[in-house]
C-alpha positions as CSV (number, residue, x, y, z in Angstrom):
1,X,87.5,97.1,99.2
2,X,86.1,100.6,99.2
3,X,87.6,103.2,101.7
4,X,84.7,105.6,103.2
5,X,86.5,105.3,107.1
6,X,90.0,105.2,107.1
7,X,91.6,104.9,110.8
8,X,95.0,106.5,111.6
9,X,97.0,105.6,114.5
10,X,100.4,107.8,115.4
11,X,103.1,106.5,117.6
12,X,104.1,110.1,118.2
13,X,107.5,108.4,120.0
14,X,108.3,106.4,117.6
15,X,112.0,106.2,116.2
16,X,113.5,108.6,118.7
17,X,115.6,105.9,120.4
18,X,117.3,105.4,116.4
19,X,119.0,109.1,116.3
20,X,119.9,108.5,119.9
21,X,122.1,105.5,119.5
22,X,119.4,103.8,122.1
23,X,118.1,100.5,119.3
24,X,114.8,101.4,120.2
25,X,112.3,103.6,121.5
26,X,110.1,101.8,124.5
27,X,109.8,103.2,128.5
28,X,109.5,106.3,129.1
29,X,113.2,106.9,130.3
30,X,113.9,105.9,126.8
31,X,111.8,108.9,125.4
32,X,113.0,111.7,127.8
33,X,116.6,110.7,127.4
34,X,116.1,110.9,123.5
35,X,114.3,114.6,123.9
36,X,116.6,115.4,126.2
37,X,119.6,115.3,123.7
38,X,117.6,117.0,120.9
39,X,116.3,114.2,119.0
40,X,113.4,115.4,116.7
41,X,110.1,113.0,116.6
42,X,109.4,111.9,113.3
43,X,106.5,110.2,113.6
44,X,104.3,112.7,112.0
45,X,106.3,113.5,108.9
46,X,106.4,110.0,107.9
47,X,102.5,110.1,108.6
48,X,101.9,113.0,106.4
49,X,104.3,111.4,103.1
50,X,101.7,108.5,103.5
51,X,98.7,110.6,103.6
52,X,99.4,113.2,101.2
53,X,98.6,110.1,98.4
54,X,95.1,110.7,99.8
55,X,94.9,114.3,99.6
56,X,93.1,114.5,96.1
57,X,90.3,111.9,97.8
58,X,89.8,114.1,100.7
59,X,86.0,114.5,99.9
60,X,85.4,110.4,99.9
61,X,86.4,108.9,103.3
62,X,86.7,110.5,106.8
63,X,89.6,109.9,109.1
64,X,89.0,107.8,112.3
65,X,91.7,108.7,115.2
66,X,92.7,109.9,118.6
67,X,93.1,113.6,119.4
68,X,95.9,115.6,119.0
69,X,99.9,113.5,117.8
70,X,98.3,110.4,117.9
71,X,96.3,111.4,114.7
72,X,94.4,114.4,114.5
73,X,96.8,117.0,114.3
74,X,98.4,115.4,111.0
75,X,95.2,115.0,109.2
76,X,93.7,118.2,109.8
77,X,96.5,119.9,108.8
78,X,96.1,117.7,105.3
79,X,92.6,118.7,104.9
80,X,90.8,115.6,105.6
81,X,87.5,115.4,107.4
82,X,88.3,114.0,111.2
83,X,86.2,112.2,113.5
84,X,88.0,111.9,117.3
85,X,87.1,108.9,119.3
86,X,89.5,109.9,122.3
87,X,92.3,110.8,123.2
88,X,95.4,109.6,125.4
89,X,95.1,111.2,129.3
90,X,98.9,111.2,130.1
91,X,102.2,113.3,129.1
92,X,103.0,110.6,126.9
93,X,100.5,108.5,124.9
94,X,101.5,104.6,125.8
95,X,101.0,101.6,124.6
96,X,97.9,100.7,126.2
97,X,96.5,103.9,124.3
98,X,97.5,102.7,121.1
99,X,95.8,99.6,121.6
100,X,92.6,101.6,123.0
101,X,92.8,103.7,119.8
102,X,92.8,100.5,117.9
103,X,89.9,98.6,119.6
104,X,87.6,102.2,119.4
105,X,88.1,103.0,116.1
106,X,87.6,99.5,115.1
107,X,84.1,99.4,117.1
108,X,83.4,103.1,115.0
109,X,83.3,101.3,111.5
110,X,86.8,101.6,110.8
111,X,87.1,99.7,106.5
112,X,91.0,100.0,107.1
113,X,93.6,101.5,110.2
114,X,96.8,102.9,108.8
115,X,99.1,102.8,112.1
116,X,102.1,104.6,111.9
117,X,105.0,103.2,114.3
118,X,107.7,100.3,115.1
119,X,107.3,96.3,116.1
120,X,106.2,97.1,118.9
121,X,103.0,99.3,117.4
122,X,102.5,96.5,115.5
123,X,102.3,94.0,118.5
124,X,99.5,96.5,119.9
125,X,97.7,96.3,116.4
126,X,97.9,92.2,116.8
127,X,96.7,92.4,120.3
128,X,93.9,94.8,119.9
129,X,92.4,93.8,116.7
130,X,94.0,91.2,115.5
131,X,92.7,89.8,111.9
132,X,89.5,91.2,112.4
133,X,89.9,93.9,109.6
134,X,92.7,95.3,107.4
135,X,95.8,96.9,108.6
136,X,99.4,98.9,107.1
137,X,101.7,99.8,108.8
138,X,103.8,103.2,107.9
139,X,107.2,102.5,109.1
140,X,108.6,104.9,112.3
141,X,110.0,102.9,114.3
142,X,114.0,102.0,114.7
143,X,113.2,97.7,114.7
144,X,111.0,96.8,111.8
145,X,111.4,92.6,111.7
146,X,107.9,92.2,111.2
147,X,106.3,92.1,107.6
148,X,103.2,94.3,108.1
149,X,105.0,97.6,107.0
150,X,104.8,99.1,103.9
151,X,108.9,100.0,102.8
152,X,108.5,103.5,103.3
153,X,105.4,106.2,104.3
154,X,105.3,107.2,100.4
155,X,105.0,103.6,99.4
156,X,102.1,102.9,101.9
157,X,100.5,105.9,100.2
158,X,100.5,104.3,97.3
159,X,98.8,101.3,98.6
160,X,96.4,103.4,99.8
161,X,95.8,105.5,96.4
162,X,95.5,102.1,94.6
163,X,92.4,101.1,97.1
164,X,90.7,104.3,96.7
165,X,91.0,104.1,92.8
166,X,89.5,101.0,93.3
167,X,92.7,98.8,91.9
168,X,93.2,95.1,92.3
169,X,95.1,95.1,95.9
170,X,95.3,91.8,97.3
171,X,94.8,90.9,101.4
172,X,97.5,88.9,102.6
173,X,98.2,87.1,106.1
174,X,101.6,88.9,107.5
175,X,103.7,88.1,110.6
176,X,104.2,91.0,113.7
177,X,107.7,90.1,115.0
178,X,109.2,92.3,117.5
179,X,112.6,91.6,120.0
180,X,113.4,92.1,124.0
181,X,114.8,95.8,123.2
182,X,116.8,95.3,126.5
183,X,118.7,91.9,124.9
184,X,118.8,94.1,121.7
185,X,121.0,96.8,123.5
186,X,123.5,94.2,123.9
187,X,124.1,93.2,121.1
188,X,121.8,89.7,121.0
189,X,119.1,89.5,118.3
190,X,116.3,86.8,118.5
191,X,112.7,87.8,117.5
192,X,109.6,86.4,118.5
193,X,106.7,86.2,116.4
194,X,103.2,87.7,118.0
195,X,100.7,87.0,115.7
196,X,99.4,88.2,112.2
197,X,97.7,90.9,110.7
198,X,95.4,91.2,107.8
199,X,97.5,93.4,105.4
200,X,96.9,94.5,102.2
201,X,99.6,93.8,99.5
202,X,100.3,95.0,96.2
203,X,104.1,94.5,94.5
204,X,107.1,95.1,96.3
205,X,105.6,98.0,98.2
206,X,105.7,95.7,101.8
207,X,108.6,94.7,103.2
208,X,109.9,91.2,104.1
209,X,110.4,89.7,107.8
210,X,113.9,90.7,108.8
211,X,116.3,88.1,108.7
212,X,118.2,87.6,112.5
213,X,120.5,85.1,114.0
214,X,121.3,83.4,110.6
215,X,124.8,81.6,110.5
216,X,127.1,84.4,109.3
217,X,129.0,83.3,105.8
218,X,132.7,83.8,107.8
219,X,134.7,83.3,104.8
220,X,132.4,85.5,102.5
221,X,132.9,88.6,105.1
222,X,136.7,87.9,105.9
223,X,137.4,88.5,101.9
224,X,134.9,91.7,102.3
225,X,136.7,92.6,105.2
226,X,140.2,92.6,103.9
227,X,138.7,94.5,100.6
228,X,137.8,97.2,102.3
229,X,140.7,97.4,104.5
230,X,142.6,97.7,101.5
231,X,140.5,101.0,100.3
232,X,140.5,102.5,104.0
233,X,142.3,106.0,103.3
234,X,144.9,107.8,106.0
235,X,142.9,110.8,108.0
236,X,139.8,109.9,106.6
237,X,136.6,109.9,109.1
238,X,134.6,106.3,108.6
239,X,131.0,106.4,109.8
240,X,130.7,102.7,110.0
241,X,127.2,101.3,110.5
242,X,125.8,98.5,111.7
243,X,125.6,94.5,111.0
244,X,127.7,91.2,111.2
245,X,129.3,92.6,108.1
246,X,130.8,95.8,109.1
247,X,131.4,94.1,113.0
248,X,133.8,91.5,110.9
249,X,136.1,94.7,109.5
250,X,136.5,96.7,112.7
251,X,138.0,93.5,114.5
252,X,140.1,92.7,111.6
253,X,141.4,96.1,112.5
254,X,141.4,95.1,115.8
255,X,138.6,97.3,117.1
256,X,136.2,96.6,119.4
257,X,133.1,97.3,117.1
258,X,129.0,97.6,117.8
259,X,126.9,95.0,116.1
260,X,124.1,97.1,116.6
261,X,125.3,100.5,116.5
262,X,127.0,102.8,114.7
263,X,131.2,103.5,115.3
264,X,134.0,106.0,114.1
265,X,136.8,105.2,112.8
266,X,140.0,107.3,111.2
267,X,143.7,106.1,110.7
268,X,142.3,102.2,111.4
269,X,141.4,103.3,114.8
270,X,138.4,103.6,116.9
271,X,137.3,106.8,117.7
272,X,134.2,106.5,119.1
273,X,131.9,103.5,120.2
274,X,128.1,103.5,119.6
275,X,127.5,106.6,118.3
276,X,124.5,109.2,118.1
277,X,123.2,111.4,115.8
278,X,124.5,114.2,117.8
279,X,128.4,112.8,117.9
280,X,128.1,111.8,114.1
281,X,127.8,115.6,113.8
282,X,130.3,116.6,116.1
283,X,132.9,114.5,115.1
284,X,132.7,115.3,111.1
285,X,132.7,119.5,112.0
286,X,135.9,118.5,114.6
287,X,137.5,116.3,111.5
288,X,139.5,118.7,108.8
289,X,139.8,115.5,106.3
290,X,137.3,113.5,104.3
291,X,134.2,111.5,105.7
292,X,132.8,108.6,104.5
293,X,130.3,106.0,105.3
294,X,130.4,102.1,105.4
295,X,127.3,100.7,105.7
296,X,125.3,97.1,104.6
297,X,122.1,96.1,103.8
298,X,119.3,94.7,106.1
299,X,119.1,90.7,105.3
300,X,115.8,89.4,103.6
301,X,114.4,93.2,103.6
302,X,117.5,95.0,102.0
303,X,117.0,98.2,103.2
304,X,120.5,100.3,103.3
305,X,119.2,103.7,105.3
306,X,116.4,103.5,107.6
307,X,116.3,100.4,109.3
308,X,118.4,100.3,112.8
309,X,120.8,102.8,111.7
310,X,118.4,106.1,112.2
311,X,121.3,107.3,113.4
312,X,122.7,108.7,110.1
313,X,119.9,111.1,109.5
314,X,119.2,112.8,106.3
315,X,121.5,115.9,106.8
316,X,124.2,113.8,107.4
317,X,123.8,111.8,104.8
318,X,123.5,114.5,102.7
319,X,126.5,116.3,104.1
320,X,128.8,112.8,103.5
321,X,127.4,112.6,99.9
322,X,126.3,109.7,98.0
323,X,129.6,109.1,96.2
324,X,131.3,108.5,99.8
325,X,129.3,105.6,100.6
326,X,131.0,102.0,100.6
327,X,127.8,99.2,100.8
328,X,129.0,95.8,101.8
329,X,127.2,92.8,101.6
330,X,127.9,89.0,101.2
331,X,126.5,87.7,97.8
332,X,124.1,85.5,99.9
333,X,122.5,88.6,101.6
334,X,122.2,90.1,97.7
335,X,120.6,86.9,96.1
336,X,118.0,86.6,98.7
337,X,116.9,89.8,97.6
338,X,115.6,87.8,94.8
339,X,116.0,90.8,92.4
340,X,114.5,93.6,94.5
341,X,116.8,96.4,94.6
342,X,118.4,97.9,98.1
343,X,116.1,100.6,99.4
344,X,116.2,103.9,101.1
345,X,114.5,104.9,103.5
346,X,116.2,107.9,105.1
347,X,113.1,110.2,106.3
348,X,114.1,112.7,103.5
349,X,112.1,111.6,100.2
350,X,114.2,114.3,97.9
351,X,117.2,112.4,99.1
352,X,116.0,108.5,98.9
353,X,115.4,110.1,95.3
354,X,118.4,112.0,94.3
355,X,120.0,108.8,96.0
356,X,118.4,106.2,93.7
357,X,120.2,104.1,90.9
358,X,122.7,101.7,90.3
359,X,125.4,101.5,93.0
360,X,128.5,99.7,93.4
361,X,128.6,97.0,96.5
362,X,131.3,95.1,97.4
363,X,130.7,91.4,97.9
364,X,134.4,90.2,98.3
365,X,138.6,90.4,97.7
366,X,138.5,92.2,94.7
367,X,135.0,91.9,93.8
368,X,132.7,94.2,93.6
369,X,129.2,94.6,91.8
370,X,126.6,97.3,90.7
371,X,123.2,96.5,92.2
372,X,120.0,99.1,92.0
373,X,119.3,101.0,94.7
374,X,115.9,102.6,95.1
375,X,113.2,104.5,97.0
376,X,110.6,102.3,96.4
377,X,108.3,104.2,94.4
378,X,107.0,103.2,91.4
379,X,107.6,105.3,88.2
């Protein structure tokens, strides 16, 4: 597969509903509510980690896009020769544009589109092209069930170095799955598949389809539960993520916890419900003790930062520090990794770096293993 038109298409909205405690990012009240409170796009960072793997081939392909966010503005500020093929008309680009961008870039000779979003860019991919040439997606969005992204922006740019040195990189049929965002909100997962896309593939640089609505191991997450109890220390702040995992210790502490969201906790009480970036912040310069974070893995994917929890955002994380993190996971969630470490995906690649290694995770009542965690980049 040779590379001479690349097409990029930017959700420039996606992932502002994650910081805003909002599990997603569609409607347009859903956008101005998440500017309104401060929430920083991020769409064209994670963009410009993918692309900068292409810098050094900037003389070999041209960029296919829409004008300004959704494209152009990103790779002319790389250096890359850009050819615009239109542009959105509105405040806001939509999802009808993303789909338009797809459809007239594909008709402009488009080898490969790079589109740079959530599930639900990814639905607009599978309606507007389809399988009728090869697609990646860069991951932006705050729900990422379906299989067609690569694990982080800097691991999709080295799918797309490994094409334009002309490495083996195989095509492989992946699902788009994508939820009701309003059923999301409270607090009922079921996805839907939409279709596939032509994606290519090369080692554990794609992620998996998200697991949701599998039978919860109660017994498994009771003995996690009262672990961690055990370890919770007086007039200490607990960020505590989100899952069935972490849901399972705030009502042992009879709390009335967010599956989806993320909650405080001190002195086994609750704070603060469902949480935004902006409280997270507030709350740890309020608190005078120590802060840490609870948090588990994504099942079938295993991403730890990144994936739903946006909300915990790089300075934060930073600020917290890697040593006052507690991961929880069941062993089942761990095996089905099948080996592949837990990965980070924070937004902040000197952090998903610093972060990396061998971390402790506790599985159960006095057990606990170390289990590699990583940024997904291959050294």
């Amino acid at each position: 597969m040779q590379l001479k038109k690349l097409g990029l298409i930017i959700n420039p909205w996606a992932g502002v509903g994650g910081p805003a405690g909002l599990k997603g990012s569609d409607g347009a009240d859903t956008l101005e509510y998440a500017l309104a409170v401060g929430v920083e796009p991020q769409a064209q960072k994670r963009a410009a980690l993918a692309l900068r793997a292409l810098q050094p081939f900037f003389d070999q392909f041209e960029i296919l896009c829409f004008a300004a966010d959704m494209g152009q503005t990103v790779a002319q500020k790389l250096g890359f020769r850009v050819s615009v093929v239109g542009s959105y008309a509105g405040e806001y680009s939509t999802a009808e544009d993303s789909e338009r961008a797809a459809r007239l870039i594909h008709r402009a000779g488009a080898d490969l589109i790079i589109f740079v979003g959530g599930d639900g860019t990814a639905r607009n991919m599978a309606n507007a092209v389809g399988e009728s040439l090869p697609l990646l997606g860069i991951p932006a969005g705050v729900k990422m069930h379906s299989a067609c992204f690569a694990i982080s922006p800097r691991a999709g740019g080295e799918i797309l170095r490994r094409l334009m040195t002309a490495k083996l990189v195989h095509l492989q049929q992946r699902e788009v799955r994508d939820i009701d965002e309003q059923a999301f909100r409270q607090g009922r997962v079921s996805t839907r598949y939409y279709g596939d896309l032509k994606v290519p593939e090369e080692g554990h640089f794609l992620q998996s389809v998200k697991n949701a609505g599998r039978e919860v191991e109660a017994l498994a997450v009771a003995d996690i539960a009262a672990e961690v109890i055990e370890e919770l220390e007086p007039d200490t702040l607990y960020i505590v993520g989100p899952g069935s995992t972490t849901l399972a210790l705030l009502s042992e502490l009879d709390c009335v916890g967010t599956l989806l969201g993320v909650d405080l906790l001190c002195n086994n009480r609750l704070l603060k419900h469902d949480v935004d970036t902006q409280q997270i912040r507030q709350a740890m310069q309020q608190h005078s003790g120590a802060v840490k974070i609870i948090v588990t893995a994504i099942g079938g994917q295993g991403h730890l930062f990144g994936r739903g929890n946006q909300q915990l955002s790089p300075d934060i994380l930073t600020k917290v520090g890697r040593d006052n993190l507690l991961v929880v996971a069941t062993k089942t969630k761990i095996t089905e990794l099948g080996g592949r470490p837990l990965l980070l995906d924070s937004g902040e690649p000197q952090l998903d770096e610093n972060w990396s290694g061998f971390i402790p995770v506790i599985t159960g009542y006095r057990d606990t293993i170390l289990y590699p965690l990583s940024n997904g980049d291959i050294n």
